[in-house]
C-alpha positions as CSV (number, residue, x, y, z in Angstrom):
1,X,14.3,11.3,-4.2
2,X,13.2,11.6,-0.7
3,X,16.5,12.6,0.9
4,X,16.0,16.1,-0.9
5,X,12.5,15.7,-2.0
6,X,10.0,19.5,-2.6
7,X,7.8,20.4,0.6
8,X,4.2,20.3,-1.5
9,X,1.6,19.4,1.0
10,X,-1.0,17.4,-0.9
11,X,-4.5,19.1,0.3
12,X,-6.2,16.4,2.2
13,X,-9.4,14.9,0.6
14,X,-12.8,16.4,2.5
15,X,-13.9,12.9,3.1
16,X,-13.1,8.9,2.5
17,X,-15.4,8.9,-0.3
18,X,-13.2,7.6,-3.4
19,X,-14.2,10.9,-5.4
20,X,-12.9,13.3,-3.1
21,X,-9.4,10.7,-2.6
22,X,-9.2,11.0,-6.8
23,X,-9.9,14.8,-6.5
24,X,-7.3,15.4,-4.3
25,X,-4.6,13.1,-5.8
26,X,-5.1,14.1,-8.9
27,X,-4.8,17.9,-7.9
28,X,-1.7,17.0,-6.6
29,X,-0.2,15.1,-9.3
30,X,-1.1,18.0,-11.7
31,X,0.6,20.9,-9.7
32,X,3.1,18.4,-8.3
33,X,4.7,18.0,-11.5
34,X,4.9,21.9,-12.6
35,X,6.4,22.4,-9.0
36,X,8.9,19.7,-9.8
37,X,9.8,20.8,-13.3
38,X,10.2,24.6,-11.9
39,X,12.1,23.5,-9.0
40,X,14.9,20.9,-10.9
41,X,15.3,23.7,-13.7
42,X,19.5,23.8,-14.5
43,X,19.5,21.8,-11.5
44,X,23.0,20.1,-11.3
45,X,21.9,16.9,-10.3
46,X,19.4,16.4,-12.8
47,X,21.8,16.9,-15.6
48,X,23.2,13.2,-15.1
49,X,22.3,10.3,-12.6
50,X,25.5,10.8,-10.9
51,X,23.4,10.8,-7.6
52,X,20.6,8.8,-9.3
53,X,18.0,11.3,-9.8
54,X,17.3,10.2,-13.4
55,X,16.1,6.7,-12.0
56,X,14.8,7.5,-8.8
57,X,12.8,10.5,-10.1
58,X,13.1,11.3,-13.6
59,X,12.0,7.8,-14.5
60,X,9.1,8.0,-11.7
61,X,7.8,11.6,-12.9
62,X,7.8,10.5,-16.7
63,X,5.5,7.3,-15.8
64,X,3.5,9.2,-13.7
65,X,2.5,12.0,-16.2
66,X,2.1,8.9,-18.7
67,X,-0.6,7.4,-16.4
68,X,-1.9,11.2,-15.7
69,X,-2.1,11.4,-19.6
70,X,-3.9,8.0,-20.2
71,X,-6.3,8.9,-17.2
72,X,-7.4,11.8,-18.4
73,X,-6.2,12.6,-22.1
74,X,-5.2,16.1,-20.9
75,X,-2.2,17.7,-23.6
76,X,-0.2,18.7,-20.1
77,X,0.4,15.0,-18.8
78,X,2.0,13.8,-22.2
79,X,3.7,17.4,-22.4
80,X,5.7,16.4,-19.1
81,X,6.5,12.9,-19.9
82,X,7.7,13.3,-23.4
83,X,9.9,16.6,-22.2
84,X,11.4,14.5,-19.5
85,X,11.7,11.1,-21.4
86,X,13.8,13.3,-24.1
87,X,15.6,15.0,-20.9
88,X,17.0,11.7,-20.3
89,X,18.1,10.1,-23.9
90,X,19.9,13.4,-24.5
91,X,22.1,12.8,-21.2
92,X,23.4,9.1,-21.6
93,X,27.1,8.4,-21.0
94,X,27.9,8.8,-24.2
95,X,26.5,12.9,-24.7
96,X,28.0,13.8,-21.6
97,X,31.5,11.8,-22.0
98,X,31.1,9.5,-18.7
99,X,32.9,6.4,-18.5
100,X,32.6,3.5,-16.4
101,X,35.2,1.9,-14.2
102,X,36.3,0.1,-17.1
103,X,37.1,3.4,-18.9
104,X,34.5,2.4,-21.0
105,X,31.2,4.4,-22.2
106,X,27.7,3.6,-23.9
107,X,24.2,4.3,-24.4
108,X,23.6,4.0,-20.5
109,X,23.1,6.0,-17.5
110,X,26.6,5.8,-14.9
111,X,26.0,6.7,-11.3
112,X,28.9,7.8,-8.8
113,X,29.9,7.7,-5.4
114,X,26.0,7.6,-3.9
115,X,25.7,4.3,-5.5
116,X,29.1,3.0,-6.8
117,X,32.3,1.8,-4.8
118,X,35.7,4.3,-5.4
119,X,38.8,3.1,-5.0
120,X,42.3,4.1,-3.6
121,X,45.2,3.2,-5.7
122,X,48.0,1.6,-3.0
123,X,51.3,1.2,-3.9
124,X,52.7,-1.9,-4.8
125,X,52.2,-4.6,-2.3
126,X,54.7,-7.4,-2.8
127,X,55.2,-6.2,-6.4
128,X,51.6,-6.4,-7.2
129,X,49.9,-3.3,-7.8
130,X,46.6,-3.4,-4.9
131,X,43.5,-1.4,-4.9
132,X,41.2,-0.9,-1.8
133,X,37.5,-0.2,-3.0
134,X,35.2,1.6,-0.6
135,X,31.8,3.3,-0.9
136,X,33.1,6.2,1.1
137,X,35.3,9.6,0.9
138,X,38.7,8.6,2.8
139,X,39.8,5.0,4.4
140,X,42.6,4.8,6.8
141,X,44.6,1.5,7.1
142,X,46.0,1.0,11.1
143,X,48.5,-1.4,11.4
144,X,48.3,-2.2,15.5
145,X,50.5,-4.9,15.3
146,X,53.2,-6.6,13.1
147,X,51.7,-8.2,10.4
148,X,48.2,-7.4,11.6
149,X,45.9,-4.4,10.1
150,X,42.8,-2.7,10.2
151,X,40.7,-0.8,7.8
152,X,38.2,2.4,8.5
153,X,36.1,3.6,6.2
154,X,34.5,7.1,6.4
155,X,31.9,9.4,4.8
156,X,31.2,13.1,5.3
157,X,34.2,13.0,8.1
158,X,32.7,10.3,10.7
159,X,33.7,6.2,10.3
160,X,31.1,4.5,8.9
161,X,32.5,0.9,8.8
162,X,35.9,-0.9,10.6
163,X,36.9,-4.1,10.0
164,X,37.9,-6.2,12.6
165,X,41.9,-7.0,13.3
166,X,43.1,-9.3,10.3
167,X,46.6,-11.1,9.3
168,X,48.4,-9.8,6.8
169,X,49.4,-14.0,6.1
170,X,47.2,-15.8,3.7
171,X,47.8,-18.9,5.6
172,X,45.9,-17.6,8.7
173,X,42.0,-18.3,9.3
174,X,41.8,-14.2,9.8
175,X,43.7,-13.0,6.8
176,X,42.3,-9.4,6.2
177,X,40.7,-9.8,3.0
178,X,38.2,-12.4,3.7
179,X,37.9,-10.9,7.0
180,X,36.5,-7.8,5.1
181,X,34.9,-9.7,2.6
182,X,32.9,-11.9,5.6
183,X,31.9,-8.4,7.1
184,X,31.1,-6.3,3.8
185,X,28.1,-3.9,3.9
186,X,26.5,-1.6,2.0
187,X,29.9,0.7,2.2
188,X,31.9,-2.5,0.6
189,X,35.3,-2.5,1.6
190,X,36.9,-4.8,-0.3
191,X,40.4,-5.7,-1.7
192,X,40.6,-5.7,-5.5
193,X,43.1,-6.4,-7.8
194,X,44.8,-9.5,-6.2
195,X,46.2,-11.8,-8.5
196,X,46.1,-14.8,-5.8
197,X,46.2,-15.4,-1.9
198,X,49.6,-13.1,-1.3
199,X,50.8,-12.2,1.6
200,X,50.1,-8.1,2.6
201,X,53.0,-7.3,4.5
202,X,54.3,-3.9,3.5
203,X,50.7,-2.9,3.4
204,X,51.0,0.9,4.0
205,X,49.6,2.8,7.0
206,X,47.6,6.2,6.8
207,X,44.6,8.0,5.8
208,X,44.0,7.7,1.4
209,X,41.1,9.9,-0.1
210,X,39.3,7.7,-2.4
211,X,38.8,8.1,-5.7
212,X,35.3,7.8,-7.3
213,X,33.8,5.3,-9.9
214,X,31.0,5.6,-12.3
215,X,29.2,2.5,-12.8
216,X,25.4,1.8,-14.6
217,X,23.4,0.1,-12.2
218,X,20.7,-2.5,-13.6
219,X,18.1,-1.0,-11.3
220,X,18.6,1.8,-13.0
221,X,18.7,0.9,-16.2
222,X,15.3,-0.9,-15.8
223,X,13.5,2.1,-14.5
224,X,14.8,4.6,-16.7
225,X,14.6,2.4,-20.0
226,X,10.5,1.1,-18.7
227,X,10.3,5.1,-18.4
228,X,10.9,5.8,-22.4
229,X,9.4,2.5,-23.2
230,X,5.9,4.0,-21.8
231,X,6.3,7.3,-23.3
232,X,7.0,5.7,-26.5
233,X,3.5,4.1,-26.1
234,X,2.0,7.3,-25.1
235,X,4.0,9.4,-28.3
236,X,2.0,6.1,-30.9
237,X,-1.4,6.7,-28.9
238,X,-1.4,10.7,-28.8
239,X,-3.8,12.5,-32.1
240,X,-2.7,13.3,-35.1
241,X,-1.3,16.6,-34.7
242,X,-1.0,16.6,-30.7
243,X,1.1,19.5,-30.0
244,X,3.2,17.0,-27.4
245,X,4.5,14.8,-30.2
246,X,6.3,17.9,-32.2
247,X,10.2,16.6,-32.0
248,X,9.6,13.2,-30.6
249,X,10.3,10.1,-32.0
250,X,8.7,6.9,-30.2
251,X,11.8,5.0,-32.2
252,X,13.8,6.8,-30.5
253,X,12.7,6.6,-27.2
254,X,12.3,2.7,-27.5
255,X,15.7,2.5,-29.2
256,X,17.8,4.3,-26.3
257,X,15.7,2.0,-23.8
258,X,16.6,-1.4,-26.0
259,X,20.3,0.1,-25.9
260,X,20.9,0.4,-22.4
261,X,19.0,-3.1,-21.4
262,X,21.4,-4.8,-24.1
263,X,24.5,-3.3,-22.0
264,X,23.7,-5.6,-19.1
265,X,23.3,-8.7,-21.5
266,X,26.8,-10.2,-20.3
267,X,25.1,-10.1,-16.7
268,X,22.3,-12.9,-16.6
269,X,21.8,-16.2,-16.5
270,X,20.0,-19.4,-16.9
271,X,18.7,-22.4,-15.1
272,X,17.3,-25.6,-16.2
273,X,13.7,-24.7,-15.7
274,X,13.5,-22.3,-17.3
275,X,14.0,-19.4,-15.2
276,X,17.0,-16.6,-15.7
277,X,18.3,-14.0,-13.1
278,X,20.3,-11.1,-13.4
279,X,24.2,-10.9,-11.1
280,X,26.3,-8.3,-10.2
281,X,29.6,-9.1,-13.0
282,X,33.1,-10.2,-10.8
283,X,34.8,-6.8,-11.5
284,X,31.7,-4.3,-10.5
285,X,32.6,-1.9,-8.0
286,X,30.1,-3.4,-5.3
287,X,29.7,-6.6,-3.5
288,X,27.8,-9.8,-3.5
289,X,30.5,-10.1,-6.8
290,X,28.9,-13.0,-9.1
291,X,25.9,-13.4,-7.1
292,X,22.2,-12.7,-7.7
293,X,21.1,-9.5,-7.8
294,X,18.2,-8.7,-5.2
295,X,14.3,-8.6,-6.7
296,X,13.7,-5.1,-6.7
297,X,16.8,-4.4,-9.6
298,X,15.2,-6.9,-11.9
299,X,11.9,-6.0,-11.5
300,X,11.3,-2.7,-14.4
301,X,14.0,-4.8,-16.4
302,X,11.3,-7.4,-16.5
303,X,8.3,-5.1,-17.6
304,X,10.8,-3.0,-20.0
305,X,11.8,-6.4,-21.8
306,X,8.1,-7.6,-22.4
307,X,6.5,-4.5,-23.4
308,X,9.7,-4.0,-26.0
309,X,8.8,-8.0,-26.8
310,X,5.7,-7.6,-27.2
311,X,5.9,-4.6,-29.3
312,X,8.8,-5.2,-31.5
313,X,7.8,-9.0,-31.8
314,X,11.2,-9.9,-30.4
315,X,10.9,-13.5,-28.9
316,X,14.3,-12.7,-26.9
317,X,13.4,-9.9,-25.4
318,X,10.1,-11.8,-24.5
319,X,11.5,-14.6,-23.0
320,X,14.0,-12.7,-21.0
321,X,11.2,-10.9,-19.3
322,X,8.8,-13.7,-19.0
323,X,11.9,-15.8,-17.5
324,X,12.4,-13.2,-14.8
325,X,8.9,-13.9,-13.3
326,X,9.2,-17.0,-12.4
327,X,11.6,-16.2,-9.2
328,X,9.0,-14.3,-7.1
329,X,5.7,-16.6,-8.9
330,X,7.9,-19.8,-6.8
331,X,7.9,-17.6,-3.8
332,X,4.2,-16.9,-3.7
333,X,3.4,-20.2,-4.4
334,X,5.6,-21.6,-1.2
335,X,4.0,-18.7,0.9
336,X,1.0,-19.9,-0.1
337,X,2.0,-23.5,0.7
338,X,3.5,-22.2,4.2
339,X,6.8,-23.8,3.3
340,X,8.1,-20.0,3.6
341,X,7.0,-17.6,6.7
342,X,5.8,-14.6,4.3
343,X,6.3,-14.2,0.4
344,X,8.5,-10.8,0.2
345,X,12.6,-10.8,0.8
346,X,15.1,-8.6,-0.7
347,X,17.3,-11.2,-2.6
348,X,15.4,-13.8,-4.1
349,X,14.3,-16.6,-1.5
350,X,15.4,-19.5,-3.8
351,X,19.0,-18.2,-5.2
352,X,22.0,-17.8,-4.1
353,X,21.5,-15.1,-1.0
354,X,20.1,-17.9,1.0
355,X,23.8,-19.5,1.3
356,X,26.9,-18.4,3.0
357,X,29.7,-18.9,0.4
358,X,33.4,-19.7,0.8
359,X,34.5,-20.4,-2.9
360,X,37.8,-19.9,-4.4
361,X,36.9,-17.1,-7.1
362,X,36.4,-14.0,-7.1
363,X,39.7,-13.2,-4.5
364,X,38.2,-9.9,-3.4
365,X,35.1,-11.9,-1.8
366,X,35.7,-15.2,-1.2
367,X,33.2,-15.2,1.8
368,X,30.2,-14.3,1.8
369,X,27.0,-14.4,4.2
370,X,23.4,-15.4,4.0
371,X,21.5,-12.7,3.2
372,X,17.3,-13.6,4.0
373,X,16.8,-10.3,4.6
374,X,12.8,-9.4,4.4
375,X,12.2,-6.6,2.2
376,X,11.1,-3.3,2.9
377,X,8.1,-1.2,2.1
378,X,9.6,1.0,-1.0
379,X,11.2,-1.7,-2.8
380,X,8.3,-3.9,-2.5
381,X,5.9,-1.0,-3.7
382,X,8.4,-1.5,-7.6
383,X,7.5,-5.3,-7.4
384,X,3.4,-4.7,-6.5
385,X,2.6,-2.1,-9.1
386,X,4.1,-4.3,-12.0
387,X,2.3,-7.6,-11.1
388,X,-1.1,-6.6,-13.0
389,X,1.1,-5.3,-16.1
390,X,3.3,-8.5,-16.1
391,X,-0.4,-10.4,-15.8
392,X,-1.8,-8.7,-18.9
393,X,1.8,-9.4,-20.5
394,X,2.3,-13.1,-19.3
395,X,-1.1,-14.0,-17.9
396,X,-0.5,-17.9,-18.1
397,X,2.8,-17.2,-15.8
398,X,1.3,-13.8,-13.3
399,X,-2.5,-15.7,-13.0
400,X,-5.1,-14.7,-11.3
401,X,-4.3,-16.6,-8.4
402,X,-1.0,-15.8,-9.0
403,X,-2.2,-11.8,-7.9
404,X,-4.9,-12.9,-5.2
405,X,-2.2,-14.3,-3.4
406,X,-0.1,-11.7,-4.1
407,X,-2.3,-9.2,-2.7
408,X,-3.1,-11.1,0.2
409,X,0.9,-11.6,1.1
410,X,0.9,-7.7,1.3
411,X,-1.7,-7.0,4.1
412,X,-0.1,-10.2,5.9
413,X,3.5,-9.1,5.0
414,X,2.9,-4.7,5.5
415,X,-0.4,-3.5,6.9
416,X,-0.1,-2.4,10.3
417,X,-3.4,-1.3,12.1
418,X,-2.6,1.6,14.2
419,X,-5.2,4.0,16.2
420,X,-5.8,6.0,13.5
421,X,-6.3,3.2,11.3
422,X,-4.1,0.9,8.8
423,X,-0.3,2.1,7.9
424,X,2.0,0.7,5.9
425,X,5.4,-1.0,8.2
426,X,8.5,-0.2,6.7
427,X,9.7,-3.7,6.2
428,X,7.9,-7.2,5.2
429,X,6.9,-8.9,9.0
430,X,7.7,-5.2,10.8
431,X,5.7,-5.0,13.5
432,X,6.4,-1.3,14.0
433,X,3.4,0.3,12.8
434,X,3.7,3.7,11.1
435,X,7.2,3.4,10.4
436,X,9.3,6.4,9.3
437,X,6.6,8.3,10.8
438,X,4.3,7.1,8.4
439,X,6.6,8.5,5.4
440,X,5.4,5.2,3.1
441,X,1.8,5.4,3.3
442,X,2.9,8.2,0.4
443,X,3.9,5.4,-1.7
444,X,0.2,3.5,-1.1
445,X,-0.8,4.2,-5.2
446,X,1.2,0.9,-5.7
447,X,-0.5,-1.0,-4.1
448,X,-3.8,0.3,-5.3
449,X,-4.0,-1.5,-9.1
450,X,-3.0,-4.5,-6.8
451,X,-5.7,-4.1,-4.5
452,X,-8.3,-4.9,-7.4
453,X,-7.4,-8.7,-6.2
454,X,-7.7,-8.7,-2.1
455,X,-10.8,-6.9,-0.7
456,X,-9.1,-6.2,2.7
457,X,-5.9,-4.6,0.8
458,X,-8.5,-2.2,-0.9
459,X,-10.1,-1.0,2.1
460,X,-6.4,-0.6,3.5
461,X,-5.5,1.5,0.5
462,X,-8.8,3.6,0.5
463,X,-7.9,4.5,4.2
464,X,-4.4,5.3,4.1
465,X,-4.8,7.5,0.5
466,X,-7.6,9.7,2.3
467,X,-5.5,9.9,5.9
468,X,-2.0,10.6,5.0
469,X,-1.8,12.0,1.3
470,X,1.9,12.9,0.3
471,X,3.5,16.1,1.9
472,X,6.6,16.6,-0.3
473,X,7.0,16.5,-4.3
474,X,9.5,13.9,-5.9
475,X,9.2,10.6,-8.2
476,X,7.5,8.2,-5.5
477,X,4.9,10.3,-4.8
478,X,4.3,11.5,-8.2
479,X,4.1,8.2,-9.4
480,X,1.9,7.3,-6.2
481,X,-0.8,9.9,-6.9
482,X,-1.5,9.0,-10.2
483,X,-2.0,5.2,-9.4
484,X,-4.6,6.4,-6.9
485,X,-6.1,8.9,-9.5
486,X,-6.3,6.1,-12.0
487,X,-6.8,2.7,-10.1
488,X,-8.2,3.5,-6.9
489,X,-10.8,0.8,-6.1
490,X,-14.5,1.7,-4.8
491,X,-13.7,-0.4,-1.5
492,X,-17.3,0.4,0.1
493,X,-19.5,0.4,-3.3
494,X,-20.0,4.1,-2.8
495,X,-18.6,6.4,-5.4
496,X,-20.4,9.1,-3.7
């Protein structure tokens, strides 16, 4: 992950020609992954995805040796994916005795506080026992007034959300629990447990340490369980007698990923056209409670389903991935129509983010905003990369056109042209070029199957790939360099 990623300065390519990009790329991926593996070694947070390690880079390194292997055939590539793909089956909830916030376990992989709201057991408010759910370390709970409160959360000892001043009386227009619910953010302060509009007073004052929750996260789940699916593929495609394939069983790999999809089966739904969508369930220890999950936590569900389809024969899992396409295929298609300004948000354009609710059920959230928000570079890169595998899975749904426009959206949407040539902005319609200090051109490899489609985007790639190569070592960039070592286009006809 990048927030503790491995300084690794990839050696930048001696000139634009695509060679010398693959040369260097691949160099990088190679030694790359033997600096990861010797770095993350009895590493505590690659023994779990507590802090989400195993999805963030576990799943990334395991596809990236798998498209390393299939590149070049080299024993060492499939050697790291299959030792990592069995890293991760052997660690589910279930091996290491995690359960959820349900008290509940499975064939899954739970993540904690980084990722998953605590809570803070309050005594009994009016005779009902109340919970205050926070992704943070400590809340306090002021109460400035009579019958008035306000809550505080913090993390690592600084606040890092307040609510405003809210009414303890459920007949009031500001009655604290809405009021949070109206203001929640990523930290997701919310009331839980109430069994009806009830008035607070007697709501306690102080500082209360909050307890951590596990939870399995569907974006997690997809990327881990497209992970095993792929190495599966590459454990049926290795020679008879491939010294990588002692111990591993592609059954086994595809059974743990099929496992861990089917826990989030409860969670989607369908529409009348065909389409489906995963939410997040009532009781999750988040927000947005009941409402659609945003693109990029559907997105390796989607590729993980059709490849286990299409493999297995299993016309469910088929159509649940081919349904999930149709969300972002609508979007492209009004981008192209200019009924929308640009084709990439966070939540999908045409659910329900676009809405501000005020609904009756669920109690802890019965307010929520509009949320258009554009999507950023990172989280885009999941949705790019897939498109030309969900084309050769579903080509009547991801067309051609479907991927020219696609392609096209990308430049419009996160190409910046700086002095020293394009960058990638950090979010869709940024005009900030170079954002982060240029930390996403690392991620440019997903782009690059893409960039087959869009003549522009290919140059863009080409440039960015031989001007800023990845500097530190973890999934993203892993995953990165071997999409340029395996798809980078010939943008100038020169393979010189």
């Amino acid at each position: 992950m990048d927030h503790d990623a491995i300084d690794f300065p990839c050696r930048r390519p001696a000139s634009a020609a695509r060679k010398e990009i693959v040369a260097a790329y691949a160099r990088f991926l190679r030694d790359g992954l033997a600096v990861f593996r010797d770095a993350t070694v009895g590493a505590r947070e690659y023994e779990s995805n507590g802090d989400g390690h195993f999805a963030w880079d576990l799943s990334y390194v395991v596809r990236a040796a798998v498209l390393g292997w299939r590149t070049t055939g080299d024993d060492f590539f499939s050697g790291e994916a299959l030792h990592w793909a069995q890293h991760l089956i052997q660690r589910t909830d279930v091996e290491q005795g995690i359960v959820d916030w349900r008290g509940r376990s499975g064939y899954r992989w739970s993540s904690g506080p980084r990722y998953t709201a605590g809570t803070v057991d309050l005594a009994d408010v009016g005779g009902v026992p109340l919970r205050i759910q926070a992704a943070a370390d400590s809340i306090e709970i002021e109460l400035p007034t009579t019958g008035r409160a306000r809550i505080t959360a913090y993390r690592g000892g600084e606040a890092v959300w307040t609510s405003t001043e809210g009414s303890l009386d459920p007949s009031d227009e500001d009655y604290l629990p809405d009021l949070m619910a109206s203001r929640s953010s990523v930290h997701a302060v919310l009331f839980r447990g109430l069994p009806g509009p009830i008035s607070l007073e007697g709501l306690p004052a102080g500082v209360f340490k909050v307890r951590p929750q596990m939870a399995p996260h569907l974006v997690h789940t997809g990327a881990i369980a497209l992970a095993l699916v792929e190495a599966a593929d590459l454990l049926e495609a290795l020679p008879e007698g491939s010294r990588s394939a002692n111990g591993h069983r592609a059954e086994e790999l595809r059974g743990a990923a099929a496992a861990a999809l089917d826990e989030h089966s409860g969670e989607i739904r369908h529409d009348s056209h065909g389409g489906a969508w995963y939410f997040t369930p009532e009781d999750f220890p988040g927000r947005r409670l009941g409402l659609d999950l945003p693109h990029n936590h559907v997105v390796d569900v989607a590729s993980a389903q059709l490849l286990l389809g299409a493999r297995e024969r299993d016309r469910r899992r088929s159509d649940v991935g081919r349904s999930l396409l149709h969300g972002f295929v609508k979007e492209l298609r009004a981008y192209e129509a200019r009924d929308i300004p640009q084709a990439w948000y966070y939540y999908p354009r045409y659910g329900d983010a676009g809405i501000a609710h005020a609904r009756e059920h669920p109690l802890a959230e019965r307010r929520v905003r509009a949320a258009l928000r554009p999507e950023d570079a990172s989280h885009a890169s999941v949705r790019a990369r897939s498109l030309p595998l969900w084309h050769r899975l579903a080509p009547e749904i991801i067309t051609e056109s479907v991927l020219e426009t696609a392609a096209r959206s990308v430049v419009e949407s996160f190409i910046r042209v700086t002095a020293s040539g394009p960058s990638v902005g950090f979010s869709a319609g940024d005009d900030e070029p170079n954002a982060r200090d240029g930390f996403v051109d690392s991620f440019v490899g997903a782009w690059a199957e893409l960039s087959w489609w869009s003549p522009e985007l290919a140059r863009s790639v080409v440039e960015i790939a031989a001007k800023a190569p990845p500097q530190r070592v973890f999934g993203a960039t892993l995953l990165a360099a071997a999409e340029i070592a395996a798809h980078l286009p010939d943008s100038c006809g020169d393979e010189t």
